[in-house]
Legacy VTK file of the C-alpha trace (Angstrom):
# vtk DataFile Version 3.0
C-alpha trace
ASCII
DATASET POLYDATA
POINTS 77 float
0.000 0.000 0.000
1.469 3.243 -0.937
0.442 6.674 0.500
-2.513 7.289 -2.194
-4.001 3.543 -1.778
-4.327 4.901 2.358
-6.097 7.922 1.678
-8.594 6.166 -0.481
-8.523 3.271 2.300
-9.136 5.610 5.164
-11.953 7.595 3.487
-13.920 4.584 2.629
-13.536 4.058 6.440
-15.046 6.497 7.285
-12.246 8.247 9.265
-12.464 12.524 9.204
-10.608 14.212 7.378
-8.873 15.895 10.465
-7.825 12.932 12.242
-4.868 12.528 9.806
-2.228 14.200 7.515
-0.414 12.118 5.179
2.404 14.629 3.460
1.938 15.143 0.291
-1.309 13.918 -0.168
-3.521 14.774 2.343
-2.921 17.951 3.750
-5.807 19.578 5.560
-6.646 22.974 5.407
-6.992 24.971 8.337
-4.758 22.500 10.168
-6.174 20.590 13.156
-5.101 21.341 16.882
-3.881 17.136 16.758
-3.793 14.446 14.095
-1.990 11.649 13.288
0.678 11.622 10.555
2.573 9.778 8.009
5.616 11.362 6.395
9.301 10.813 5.531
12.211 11.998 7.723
14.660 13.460 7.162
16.875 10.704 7.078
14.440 9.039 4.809
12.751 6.453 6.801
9.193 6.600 6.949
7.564 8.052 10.472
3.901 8.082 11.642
3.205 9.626 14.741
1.300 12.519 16.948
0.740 16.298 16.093
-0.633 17.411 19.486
-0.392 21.250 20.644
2.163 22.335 18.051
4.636 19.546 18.354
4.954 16.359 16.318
5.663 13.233 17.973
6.980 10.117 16.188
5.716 7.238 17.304
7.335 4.431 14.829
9.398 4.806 12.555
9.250 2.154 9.343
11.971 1.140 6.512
9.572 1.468 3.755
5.645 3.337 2.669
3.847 0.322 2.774
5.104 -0.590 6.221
4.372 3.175 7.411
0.883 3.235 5.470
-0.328 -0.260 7.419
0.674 1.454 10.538
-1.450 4.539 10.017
-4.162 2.348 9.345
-4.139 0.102 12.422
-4.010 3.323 14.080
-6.982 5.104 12.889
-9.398 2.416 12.131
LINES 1 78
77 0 1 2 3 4 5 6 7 8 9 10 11 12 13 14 15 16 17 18 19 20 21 22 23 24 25 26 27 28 29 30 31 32 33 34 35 36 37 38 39 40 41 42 43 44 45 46 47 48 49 50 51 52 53 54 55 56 57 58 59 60 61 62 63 64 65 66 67 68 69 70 71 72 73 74 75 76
């Protein structure tokens, strides 16, 4: 599963928009006070965590998308 295959995956879910921000592909606008996130570090590993009162926290961090995107999942559904 790559980050597009999610979005689609979460939204037939049923999950709100706001719960989640997946860079580059879901981004929402305003930003929510706290979501959950998917995006790539900077040392290019993939890291899902917690955006909670202006600070992102990572909570895993994966060797590939797929492994990232199945994470996110579990998470929110």
């Amino acid at each position: 599963m790559d980050r597009h295959a999610l979005r689609a995956a979460l939204r037939a879910a049923g999950v709100a928009d706001g719960y989640y921000r997946i860079a580059g592909v879901h981004e929402p606008v305003p930003t929510p006070p706290d979501f959950l996130f998917l995006r790539k570090g900077p040392d290019g590993a993939w890291e899902t965590g917690a955006y909670e009162r202006g600070t992102y926290q990572v909570i895993a961090r994966h060797p590939s998308e797929s492994a990232a995107c199945a994470h996110l999942l579990r998470l929110l559904t």
